[in-house]
C-alpha positions in Angstrom: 23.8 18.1 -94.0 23.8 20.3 -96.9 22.4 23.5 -95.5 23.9 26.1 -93.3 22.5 25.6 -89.5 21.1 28.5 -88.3 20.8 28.7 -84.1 18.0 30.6 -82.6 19.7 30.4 -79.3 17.8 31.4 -76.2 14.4 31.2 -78.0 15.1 27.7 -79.4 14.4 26.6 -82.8 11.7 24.6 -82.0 10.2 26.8 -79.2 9.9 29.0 -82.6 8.6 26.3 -85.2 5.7 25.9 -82.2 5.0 29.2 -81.2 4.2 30.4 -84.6 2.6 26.9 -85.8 0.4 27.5 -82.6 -0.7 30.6 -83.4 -1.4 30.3 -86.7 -3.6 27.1 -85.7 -5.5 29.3 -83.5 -6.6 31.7 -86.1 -7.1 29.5 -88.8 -9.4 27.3 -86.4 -10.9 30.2 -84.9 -11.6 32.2 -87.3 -11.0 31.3 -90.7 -13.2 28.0 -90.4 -14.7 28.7 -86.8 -15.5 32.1 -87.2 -16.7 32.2 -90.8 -19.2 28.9 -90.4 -20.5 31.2 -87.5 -21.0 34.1 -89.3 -22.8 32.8 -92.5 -25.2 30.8 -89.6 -26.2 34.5 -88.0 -26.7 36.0 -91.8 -28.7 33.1 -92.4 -30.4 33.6 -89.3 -31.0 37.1 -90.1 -32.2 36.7 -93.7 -35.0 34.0 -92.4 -35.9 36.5 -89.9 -35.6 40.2 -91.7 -33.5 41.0 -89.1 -31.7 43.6 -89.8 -29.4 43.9 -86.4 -28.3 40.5 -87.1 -27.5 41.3 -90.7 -25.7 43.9 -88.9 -23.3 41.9 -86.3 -22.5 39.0 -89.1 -21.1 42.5 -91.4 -19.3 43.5 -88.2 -17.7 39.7 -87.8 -17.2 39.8 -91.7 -14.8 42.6 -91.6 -12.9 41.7 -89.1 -12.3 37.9 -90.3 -11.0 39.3 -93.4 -8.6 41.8 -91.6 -7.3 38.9 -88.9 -7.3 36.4 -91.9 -5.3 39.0 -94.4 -3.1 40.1 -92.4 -2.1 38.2 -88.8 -3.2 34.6 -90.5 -1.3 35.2 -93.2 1.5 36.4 -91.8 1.8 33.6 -89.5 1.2 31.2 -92.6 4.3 32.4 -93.7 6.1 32.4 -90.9 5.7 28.7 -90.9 7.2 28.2 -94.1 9.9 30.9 -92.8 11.5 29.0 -89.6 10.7 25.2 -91.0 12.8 25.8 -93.8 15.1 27.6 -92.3 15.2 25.2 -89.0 14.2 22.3 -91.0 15.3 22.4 -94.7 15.6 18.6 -95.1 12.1 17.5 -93.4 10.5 20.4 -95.8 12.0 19.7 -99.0 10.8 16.2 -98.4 7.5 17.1 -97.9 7.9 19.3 -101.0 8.7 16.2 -103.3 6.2 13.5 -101.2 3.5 16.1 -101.4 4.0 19.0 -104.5 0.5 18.7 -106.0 -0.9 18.4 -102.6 0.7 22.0 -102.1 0.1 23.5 -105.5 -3.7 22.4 -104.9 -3.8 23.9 -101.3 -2.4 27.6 -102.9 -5.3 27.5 -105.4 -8.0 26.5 -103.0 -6.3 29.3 -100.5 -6.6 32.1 -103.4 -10.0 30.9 -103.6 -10.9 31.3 -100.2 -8.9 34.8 -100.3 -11.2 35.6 -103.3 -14.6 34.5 -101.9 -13.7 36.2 -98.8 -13.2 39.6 -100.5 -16.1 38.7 -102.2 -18.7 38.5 -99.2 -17.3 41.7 -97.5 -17.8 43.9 -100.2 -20.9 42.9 -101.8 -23.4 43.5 -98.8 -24.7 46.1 -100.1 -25.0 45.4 -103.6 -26.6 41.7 -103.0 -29.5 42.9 -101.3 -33.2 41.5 -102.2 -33.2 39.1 -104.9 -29.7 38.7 -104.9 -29.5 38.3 -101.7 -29.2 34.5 -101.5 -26.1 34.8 -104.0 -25.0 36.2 -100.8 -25.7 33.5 -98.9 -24.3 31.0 -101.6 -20.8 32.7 -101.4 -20.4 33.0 -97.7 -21.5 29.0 -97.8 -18.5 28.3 -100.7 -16.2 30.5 -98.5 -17.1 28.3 -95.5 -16.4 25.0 -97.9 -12.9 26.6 -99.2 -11.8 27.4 -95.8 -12.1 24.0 -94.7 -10.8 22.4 -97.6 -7.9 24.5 -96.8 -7.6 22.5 -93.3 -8.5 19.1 -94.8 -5.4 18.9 -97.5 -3.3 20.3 -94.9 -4.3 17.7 -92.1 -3.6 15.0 -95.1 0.1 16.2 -94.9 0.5 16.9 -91.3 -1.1 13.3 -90.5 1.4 11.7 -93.2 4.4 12.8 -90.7 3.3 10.8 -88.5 1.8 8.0 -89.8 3.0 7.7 -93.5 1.2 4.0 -94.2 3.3 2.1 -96.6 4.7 5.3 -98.5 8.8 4.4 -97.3 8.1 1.0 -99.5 5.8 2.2 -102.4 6.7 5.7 -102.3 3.5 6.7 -103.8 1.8 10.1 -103.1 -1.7 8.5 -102.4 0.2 6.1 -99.5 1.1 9.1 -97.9 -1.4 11.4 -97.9 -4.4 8.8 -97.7 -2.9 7.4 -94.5 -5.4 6.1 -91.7 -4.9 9.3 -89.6 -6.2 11.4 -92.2 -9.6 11.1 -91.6 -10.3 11.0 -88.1 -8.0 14.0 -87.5 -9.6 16.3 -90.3 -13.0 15.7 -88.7 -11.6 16.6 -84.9 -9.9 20.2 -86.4 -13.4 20.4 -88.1 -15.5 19.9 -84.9 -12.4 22.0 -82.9 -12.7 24.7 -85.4 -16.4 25.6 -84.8 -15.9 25.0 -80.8 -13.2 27.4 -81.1 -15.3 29.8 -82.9 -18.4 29.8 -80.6 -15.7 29.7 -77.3 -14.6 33.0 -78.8 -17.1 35.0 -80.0 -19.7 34.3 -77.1 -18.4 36.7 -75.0 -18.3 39.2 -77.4 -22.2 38.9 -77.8 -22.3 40.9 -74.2 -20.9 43.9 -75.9 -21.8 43.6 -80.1 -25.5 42.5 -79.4 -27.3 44.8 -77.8 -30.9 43.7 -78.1 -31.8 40.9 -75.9 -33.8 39.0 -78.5 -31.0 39.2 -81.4 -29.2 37.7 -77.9 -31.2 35.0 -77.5 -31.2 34.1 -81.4 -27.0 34.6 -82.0 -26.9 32.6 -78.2 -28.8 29.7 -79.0 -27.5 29.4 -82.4 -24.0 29.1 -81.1 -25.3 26.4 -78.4 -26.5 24.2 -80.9 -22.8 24.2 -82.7 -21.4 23.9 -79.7 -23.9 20.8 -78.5 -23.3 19.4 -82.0 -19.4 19.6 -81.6 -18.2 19.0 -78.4 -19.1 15.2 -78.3 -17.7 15.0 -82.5 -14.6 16.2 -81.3 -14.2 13.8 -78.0 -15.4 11.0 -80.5 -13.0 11.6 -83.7 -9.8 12.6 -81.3 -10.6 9.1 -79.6 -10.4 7.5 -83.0 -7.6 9.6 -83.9 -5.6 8.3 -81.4 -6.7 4.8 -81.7 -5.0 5.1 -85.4 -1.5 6.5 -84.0 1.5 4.2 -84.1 1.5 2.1 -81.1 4.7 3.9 -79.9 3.0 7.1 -80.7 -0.2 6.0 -78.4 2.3 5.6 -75.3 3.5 9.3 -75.7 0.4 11.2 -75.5 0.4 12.0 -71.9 3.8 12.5 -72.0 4.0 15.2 -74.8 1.5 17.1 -73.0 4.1 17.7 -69.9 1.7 16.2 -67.4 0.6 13.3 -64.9 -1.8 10.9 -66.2 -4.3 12.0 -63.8 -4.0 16.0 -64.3 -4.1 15.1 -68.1 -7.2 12.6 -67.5 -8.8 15.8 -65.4 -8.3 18.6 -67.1 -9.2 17.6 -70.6 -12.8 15.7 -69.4 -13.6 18.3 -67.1 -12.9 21.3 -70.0 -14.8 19.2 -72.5 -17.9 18.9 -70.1 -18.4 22.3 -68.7 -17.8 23.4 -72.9 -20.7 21.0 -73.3 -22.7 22.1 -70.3 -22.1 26.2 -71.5 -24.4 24.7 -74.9 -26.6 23.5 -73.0 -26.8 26.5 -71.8 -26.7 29.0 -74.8 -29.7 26.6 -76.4 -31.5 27.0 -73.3 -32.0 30.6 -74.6 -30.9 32.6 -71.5 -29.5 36.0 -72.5 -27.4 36.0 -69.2 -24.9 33.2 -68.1 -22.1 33.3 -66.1 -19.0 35.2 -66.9 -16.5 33.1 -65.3 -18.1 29.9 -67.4 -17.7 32.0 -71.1 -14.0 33.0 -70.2 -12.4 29.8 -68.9 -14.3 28.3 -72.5 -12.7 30.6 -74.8 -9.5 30.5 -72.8 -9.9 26.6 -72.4 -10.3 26.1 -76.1 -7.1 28.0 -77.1 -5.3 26.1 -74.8 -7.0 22.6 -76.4 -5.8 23.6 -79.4 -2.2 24.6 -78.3 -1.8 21.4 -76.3 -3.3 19.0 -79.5 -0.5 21.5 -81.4 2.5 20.0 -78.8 1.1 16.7 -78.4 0.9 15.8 -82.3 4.7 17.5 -83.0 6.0 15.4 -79.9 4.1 11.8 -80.1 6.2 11.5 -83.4 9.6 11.7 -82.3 11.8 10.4 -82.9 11.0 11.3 -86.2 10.1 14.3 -88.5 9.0 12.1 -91.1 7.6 8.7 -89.1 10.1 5.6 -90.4 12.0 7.8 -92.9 13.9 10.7 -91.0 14.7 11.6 -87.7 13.8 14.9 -86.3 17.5 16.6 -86.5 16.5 16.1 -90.1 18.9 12.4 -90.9 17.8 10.0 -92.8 16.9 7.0 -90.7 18.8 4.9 -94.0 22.2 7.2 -93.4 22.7 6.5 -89.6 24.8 3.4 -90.6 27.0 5.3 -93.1 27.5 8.4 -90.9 28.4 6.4 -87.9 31.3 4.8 -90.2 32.4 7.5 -92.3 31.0 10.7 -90.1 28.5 12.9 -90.2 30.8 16.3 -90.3 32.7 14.6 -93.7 29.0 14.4 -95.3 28.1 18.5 -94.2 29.2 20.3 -97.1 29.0 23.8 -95.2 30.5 22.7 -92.2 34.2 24.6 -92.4 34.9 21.3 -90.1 35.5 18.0 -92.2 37.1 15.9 -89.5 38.0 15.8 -85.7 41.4 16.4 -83.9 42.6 18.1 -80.9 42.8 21.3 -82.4 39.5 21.5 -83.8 37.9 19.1 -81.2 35.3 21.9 -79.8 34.7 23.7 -82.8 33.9 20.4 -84.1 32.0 19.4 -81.3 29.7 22.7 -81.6 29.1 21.6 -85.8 27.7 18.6 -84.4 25.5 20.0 -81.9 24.2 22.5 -84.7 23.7 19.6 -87.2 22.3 16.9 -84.9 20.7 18.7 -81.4 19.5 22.3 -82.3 16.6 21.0 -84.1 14.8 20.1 -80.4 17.6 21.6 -78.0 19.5 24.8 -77.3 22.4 25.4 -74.6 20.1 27.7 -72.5 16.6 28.8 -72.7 13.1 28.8 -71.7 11.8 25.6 -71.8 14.0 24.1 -69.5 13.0 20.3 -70.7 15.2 20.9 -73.3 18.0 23.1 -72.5 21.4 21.7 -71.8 22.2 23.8 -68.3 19.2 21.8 -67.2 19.4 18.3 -69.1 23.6 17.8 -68.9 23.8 20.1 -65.4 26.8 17.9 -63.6 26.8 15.2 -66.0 31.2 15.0 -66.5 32.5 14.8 -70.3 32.9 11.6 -70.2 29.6 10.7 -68.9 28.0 12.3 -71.9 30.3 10.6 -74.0 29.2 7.5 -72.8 25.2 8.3 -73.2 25.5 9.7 -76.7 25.8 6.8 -78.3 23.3 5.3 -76.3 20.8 7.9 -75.9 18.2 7.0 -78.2 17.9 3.1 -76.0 17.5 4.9 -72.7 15.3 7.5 -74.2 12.9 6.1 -77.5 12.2 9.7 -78.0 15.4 10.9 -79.2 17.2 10.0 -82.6 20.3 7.9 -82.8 23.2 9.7 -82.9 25.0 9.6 -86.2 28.8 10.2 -86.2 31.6 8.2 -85.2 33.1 7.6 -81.9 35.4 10.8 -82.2 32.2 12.9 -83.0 30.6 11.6 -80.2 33.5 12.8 -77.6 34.0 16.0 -79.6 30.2 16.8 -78.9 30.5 15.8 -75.4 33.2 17.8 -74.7 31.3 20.9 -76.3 27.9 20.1 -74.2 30.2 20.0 -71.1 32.3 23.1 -71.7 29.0 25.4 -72.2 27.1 23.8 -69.8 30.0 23.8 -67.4 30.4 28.2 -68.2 26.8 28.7 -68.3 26.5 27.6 -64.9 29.4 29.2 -63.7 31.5 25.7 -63.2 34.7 25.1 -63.4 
């Protein structure tokens, strides 16, 4: 209520919050943690051995996690920061004040990791012989900063939905050491380094060239991926076992499918990602194709759907028991609903509701309360009013505004007064109503 809204139309603000939280997931799992715990095994592997090919192929993987981290990762990273605050400026400067030294902490350990990083690509050649296990030592600290990264991160991402006691005592530590913490840091951990083996195997067919230095990189990667698999069923299990019961119920649900497809999918992924380890630490040099693509292609889309499902099981909240998701305090729905929500927007060049103003009013409200989650039209049809309000009569919305967060746990309460609630119907209905070419 005191920010300017800003509509993303078509794309829809959250379709763009996701898109670029998914993709900067992908490459901080992948290759940040993934990809670098990968790459210090194969150097280690190679120093053990004197092989110098290996040495060779963990350089090669060294360069290019520093240009994907530096410059797509980072990007991305800020790109985050970008469309929450600009979509969300109320969750974020909450999570600002809960969690400021949480923040400050992650930047220092992130400049570290940028450091180290730098660090390990350039000295290869100078940290030869003797030195070479300094090497070693800093590609093992990168590996520790990188995850350390993740696991202060996780703490605040797990506090939006499960905040323990921190609405009552307000106290950092009741946020941020909430029972979620744990048992989701270890499955991004294990995730991480199954992304990072589901990724790089198939590029052994074309950067590993000698069939023995295939064998080695091959069964190193199978016993990650033997290691990590069942880690990752195990802490996601206990991860959701420490959800809010509500939370629980809307797993399946968030992910857009039947209990069944949901049930099949994820098992049968998670076994033939187990049966490719079995594989690689078998030692064959040749597996099948079709099996290494649909795991790397399987474990991006893991990663994407854990991505929805976490931002959706908390709804109707941003900030689990404290604020909604449109960014109201779950404590200012009571006041709103008597005094308004468009006298409490100090931007809003609409204070009040009459005839005049009624659907100028009506689209302030949907800008304040809806855009958050919804948009007028769009891709994602779940969520686009042509598709949600398509023949539903002005007064019919009117009548489920009020209402909407009973028939449907997943959506906030409205919070306005009965005016704002007809001048936002009769907005929904007169876009809705031109979009799809009704009178």
């Amino acid at each position: 209520m005191e920010f300017p809204t800003i509509d993303f139309g078509w794309v829809g603000n959250g379709n763009l919050i996701g898109m670029m939280a998914v993709l900067h997931v992908m490459i901080n799992h992948a290759v940040a943690i993934g990809g670098s715990v990968l790459m210090v095994s194969i150097e280690y592997a190679a120093f053990k051995r004197g092989n110098e090919r290996l040495e060779a192929y963990a350089r090669w993987l060294s360069k290019w996690i520093l240009i994907i981290t530096t410059t797509t990762g980072a990007m991305t990273g800020v790109g985050i920061w970008f469309t929450t605050t600009v979509i969300l400026p109320n969750a974020i400067g909450s999570l600002l004040r809960i969690f400021h030294w949480a923040w400050f902490t992650e930047w220092l350990v992130f400049v570290s990791e940028v450091v180290l990083l730098l660090t390990y690509f350039y000295t290869w050649d100078r940290w030869k012989g003797e030195k070479k296990k300094l090497h070693l030592r800093t590609g093992l600290a990168l590996c520790i900063m990188s995850w350390f990264t993740m696991v202060i991160i996780t703490g605040i991402l797990a506090a939006q939905i499960n905040p323990g006691d921190w609405v009552e005592t307000l106290s950092f530590w009741s946020a941020f050491l909430n029972t979620t913490w744990v048992p989701s840091t270890l499955f991004r951990t294990f995730a991480a380094i199954t992304l990072g083996v589901a990724v790089l195997t198939p590029l052994n067919r074309w950067f590993v060239k000698d069939s023995l230095d295939r064998h080695i990189v091959l069964k190193l990667y199978g016993k990650w991926l033997v290691v990590s698999v069942p880690l990752m069923l195990a802490s996601g299990w206990w991860y959701l076992k420490t959800l809010p019961a509500q939370a629980q119920t809307l797993v399946v649900w968030a992910s857009g499918m039947s209990d069944f497809t949901f049930a099949f999918i994820n098992v049968l992924g998670l076994l033939l990602m187990f049966v490719l380890g079995v594989m690689l630490m078998d030692g064959r040099t040749k597996y099948p194709v079709v099996l290494t693509v649909f795991t790397a292609a399987f474990s991006l889309l893991l990663i994407t759907e854990f991505e929805i499902v976490r931002e959706n099981i908390r709804k109707p909240y941003v900030i689990y028991n404290y604020m909604y998701a449109n960014g109201v305090l779950k404590t200012d729905v009571e006041r709103f609903r008597k005094d308004g929500a468009l006298a409490q927007a100090k931007l809003s060049p609409v204070r009040e509701v009459t005839e005049a103003n009624k659907l100028q009013a009506g689209e302030e409200l949907f800008r304040m309360q809806c855009i958050a989650c919804h948009s007028i039209d769009g891709p994602r049809r779940s969520r686009v009013m042509t598709e949600r309000a398509k023949g539903w009569s002005e007064e019919a919305l009117a009548a489920f505004i009020p209402q909407m967060h009973n028939i449907r746990p997943v959506m906030p309460p409205f919070a306005g007064t009965d005016e704002e609630v007809k001048a936002l119907a009769a907005y929904i209905h007169k876009m809705v109503s031109e979009r799809n070419g009704a009178e």
